[in-house]
C-alpha positions, -999 to 999 in steps of 0.1 A, spaced: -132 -350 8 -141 -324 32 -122 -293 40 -121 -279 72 -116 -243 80 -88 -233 104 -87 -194 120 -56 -197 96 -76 -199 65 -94 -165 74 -60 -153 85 -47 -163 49 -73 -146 31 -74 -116 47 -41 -111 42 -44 -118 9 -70 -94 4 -50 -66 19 -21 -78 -2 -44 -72 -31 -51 -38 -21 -16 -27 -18 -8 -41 -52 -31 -21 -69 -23 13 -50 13 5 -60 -3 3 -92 -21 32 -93 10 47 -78 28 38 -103 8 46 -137 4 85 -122 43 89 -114 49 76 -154 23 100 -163 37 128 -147 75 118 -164 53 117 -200 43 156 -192 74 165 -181 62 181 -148 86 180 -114 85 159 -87 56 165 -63 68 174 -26 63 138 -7 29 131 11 41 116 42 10 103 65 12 89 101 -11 65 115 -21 66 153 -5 42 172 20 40 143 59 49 148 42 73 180 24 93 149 56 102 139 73 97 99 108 107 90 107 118 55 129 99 30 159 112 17 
């Protein structure tokens, strides 16, 4: 049987892909933020980036 390829298919994995890659910063993420409650140390102040075209470059920091 032959399978044909849509734009869809290399919309799919793309978007898989990135998917992937926000997994494993959540990850990352993650494992740093239980390291830092191991040690004891405070909360670090909030890294808030904006992205041109994004929001008008603009981020409201969460509460």
């Amino acid at each position: 049987m032959t399978q044909h390829h849509t734009p869809d298919d290399a919309l799919q994995a793309d978007l898989e892909r990135l998917n992937d890659q926000f997994e494993a910063e959540d990850r990352e993420d993650r494992r740093a933020d239980a390291e830092r409650r191991r040690k004891g140390l405070p909360e670090p102040e909030r890294d808030i980036r904006a992205y041109d075209g994004f929001a008008d470059g603009g981020a409201a920091p969460r509460t």
